[in-house]
C-alpha positions as CSV (number, residue, x, y, z in Angstrom):
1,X,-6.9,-20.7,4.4
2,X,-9.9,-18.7,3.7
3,X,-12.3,-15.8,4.4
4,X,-13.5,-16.2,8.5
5,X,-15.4,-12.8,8.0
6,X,-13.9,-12.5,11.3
7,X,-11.0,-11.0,13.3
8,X,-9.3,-12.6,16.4
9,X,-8.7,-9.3,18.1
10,X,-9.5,-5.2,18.0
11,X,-6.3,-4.6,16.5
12,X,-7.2,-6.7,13.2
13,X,-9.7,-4.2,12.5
14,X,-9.9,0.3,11.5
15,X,-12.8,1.6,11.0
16,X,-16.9,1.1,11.2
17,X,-18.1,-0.4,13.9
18,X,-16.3,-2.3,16.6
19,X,-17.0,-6.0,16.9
20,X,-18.6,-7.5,19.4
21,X,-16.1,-9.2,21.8
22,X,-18.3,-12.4,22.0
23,X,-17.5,-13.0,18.2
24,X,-14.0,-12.5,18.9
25,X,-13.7,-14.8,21.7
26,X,-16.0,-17.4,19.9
27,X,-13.1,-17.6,17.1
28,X,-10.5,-17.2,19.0
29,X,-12.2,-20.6,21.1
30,X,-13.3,-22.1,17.4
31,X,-9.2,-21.8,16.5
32,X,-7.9,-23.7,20.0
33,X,-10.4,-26.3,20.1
34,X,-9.9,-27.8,16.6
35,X,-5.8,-26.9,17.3
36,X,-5.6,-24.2,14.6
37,X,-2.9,-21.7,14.7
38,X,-3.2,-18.3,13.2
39,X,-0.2,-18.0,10.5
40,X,0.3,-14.1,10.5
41,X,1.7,-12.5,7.2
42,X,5.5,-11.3,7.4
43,X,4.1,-8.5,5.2
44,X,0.4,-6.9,5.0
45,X,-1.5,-6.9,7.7
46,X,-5.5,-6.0,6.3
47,X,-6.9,-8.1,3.6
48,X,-10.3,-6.5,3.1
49,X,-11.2,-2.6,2.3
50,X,-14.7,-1.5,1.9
51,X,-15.6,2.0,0.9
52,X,-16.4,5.4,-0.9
53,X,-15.8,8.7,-1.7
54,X,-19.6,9.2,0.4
55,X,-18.3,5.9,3.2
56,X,-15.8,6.0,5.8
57,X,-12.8,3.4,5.0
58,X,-13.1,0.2,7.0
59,X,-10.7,-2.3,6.5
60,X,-10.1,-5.6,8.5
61,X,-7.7,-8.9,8.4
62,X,-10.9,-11.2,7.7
63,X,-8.4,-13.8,5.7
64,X,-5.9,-15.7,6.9
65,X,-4.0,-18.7,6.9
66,X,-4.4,-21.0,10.1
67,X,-2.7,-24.6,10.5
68,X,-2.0,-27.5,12.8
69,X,1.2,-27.7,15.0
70,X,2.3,-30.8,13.5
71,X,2.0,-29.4,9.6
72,X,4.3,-25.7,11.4
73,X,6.5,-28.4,12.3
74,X,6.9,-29.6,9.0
75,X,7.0,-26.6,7.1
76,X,9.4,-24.4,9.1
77,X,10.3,-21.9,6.3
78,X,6.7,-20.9,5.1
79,X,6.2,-17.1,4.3
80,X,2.4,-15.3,4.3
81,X,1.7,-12.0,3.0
82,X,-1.0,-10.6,1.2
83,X,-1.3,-8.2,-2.1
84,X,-3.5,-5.1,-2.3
85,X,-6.0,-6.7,-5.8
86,X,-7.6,-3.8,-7.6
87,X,-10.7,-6.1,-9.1
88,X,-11.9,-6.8,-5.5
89,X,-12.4,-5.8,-2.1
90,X,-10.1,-8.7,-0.7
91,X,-6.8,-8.5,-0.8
92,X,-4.6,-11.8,-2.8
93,X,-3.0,-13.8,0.3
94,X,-0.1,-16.2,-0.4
95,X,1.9,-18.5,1.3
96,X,4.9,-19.7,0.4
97,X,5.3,-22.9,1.9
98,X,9.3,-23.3,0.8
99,X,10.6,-19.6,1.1
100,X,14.5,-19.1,0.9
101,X,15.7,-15.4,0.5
102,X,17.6,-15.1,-2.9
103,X,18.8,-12.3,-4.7
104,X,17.2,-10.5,-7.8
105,X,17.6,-11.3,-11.3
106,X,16.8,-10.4,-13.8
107,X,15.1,-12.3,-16.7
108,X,14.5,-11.2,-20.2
109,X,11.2,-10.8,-21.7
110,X,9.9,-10.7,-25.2
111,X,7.7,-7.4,-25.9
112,X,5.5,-8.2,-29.1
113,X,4.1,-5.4,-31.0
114,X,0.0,-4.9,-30.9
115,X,-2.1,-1.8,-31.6
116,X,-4.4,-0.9,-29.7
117,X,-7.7,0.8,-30.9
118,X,-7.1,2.9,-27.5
119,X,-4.1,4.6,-29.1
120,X,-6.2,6.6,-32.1
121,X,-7.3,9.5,-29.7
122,X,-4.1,9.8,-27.8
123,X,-2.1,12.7,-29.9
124,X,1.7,11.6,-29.1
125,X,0.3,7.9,-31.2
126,X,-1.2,10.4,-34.4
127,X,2.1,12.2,-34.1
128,X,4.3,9.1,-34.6
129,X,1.9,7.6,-36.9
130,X,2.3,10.9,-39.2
131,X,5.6,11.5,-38.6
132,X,6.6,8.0,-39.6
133,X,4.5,7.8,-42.9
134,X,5.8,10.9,-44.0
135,X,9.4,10.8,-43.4
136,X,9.4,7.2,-45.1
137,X,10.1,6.9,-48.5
138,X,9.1,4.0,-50.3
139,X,6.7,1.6,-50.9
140,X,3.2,1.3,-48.9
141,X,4.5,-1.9,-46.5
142,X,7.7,0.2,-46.4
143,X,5.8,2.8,-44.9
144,X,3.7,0.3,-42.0
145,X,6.4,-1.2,-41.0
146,X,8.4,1.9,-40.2
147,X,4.7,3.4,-38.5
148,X,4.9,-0.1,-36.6
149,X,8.4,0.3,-35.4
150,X,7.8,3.8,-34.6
151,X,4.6,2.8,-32.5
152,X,6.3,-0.3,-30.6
153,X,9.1,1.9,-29.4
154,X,6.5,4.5,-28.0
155,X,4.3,1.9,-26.4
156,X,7.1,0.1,-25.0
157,X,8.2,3.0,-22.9
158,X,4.4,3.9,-22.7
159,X,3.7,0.9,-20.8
160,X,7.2,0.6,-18.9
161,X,5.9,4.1,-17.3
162,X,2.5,2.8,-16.6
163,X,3.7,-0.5,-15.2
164,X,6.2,1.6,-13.2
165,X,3.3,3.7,-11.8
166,X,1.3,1.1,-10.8
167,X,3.6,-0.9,-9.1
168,X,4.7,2.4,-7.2
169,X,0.5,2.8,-6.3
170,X,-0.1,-1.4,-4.9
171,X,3.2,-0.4,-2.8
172,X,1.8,2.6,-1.7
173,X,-1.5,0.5,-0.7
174,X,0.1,-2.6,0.7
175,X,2.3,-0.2,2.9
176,X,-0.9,1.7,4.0
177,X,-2.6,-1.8,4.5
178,X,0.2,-3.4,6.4
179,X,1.0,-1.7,9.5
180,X,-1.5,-2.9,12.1
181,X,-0.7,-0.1,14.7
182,X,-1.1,3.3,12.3
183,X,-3.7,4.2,11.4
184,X,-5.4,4.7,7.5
185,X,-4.6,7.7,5.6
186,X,-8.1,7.8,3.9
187,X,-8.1,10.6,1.0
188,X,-5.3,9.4,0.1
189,X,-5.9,5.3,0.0
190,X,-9.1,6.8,-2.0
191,X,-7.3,8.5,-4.1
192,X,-4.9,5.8,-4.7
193,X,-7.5,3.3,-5.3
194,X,-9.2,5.7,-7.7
195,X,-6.6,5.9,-10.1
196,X,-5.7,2.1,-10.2
């Protein structure tokens, strides 16, 4: 596995520059004469974006996975597929070398309360923070704890939104990133990668 900074063929590539068919054919020949096979991802296709609001988007399948026949022979339910990453141009590739289909569960997660020093400009947090010290009657710690119950409920479904969101946005990306044959909606990949 790693970054070839090169793509096997024109399809692996949108965008910029076209690559010089030498350089494809010299991987391509690299690949067959040490017996490498190209392990293609069941799901998203580019793993590398590069642009700006003033660039054109390019984006290209410069990672991948490649292996020996005798290890595809011993690893017959292995699953690749890469994951738009919002910290860096690459995109996260994974293989699962054991991959069974199974269906959903569900597991249960503990949400601790933490404020945030983020929160004290946001007005819906000063509004639960008044309306719980004021509506509580009784002693000082009487009146935190009902602030801090008030403020864990809000964040909770704060962050369920915002987790919600964002999940909805790397789909968005992965879908725009995984189809090899259409082509880039670019305002909008910008704009998606702008507000992650």
């Amino acid at each position: 596995m790693g970054d070839f900074n090169e793509v096997l063929f024109d399809s692996e590539k949108q965008g910029g520059r076209r690559k010089y068919r030498v350089h494809l054919d010299e991987f391509k020949s690299t690949l067959d004469r040490n017996d490498l096979i190209d392990c293609q991802p069941a799901k998203g296709w580019f793993t590398w974006t590069r642009g700006s609001p003033d660039n054109p988007i390019i984006v290209e399948r410069l990672d991948r996975f490649v292996a020996t026949h005798t290890w595809l022979a011993t690893h017959t339910n292995f699953l690749v597929h890469s994951e738009f990453a919002d910290r860096s141009d690459h995109c996260y590739l994974v293989m699962d070398t054991d991959y069974k289909v199974m269906s959903p569960m569900q597991t249960e997660r503990t949400e601790y309360f933490r404020f945030e020093d983020c929160w004290s400009n946001e007005p819906r947090c000063i509004e639960r923070v008044a309306m719980a010290w004021t509506t509580t009657h009784g002693t000082v710690l009487d009146k935190i704890q009902a602030m801090g119950s008030a403020l864990h409920h809000w964040q909770f479904h704060r962050a369920s939104n915002n987790i919600v969101r964002i999940a909805k946005l790397q789909r968005q990306v992965n879908d725009g990133l995984a189809n090899r044959n259409a082509r880039l909606d670019v305002p909008k990949f910008k704009a998606i990668k702008k507000e992650l």
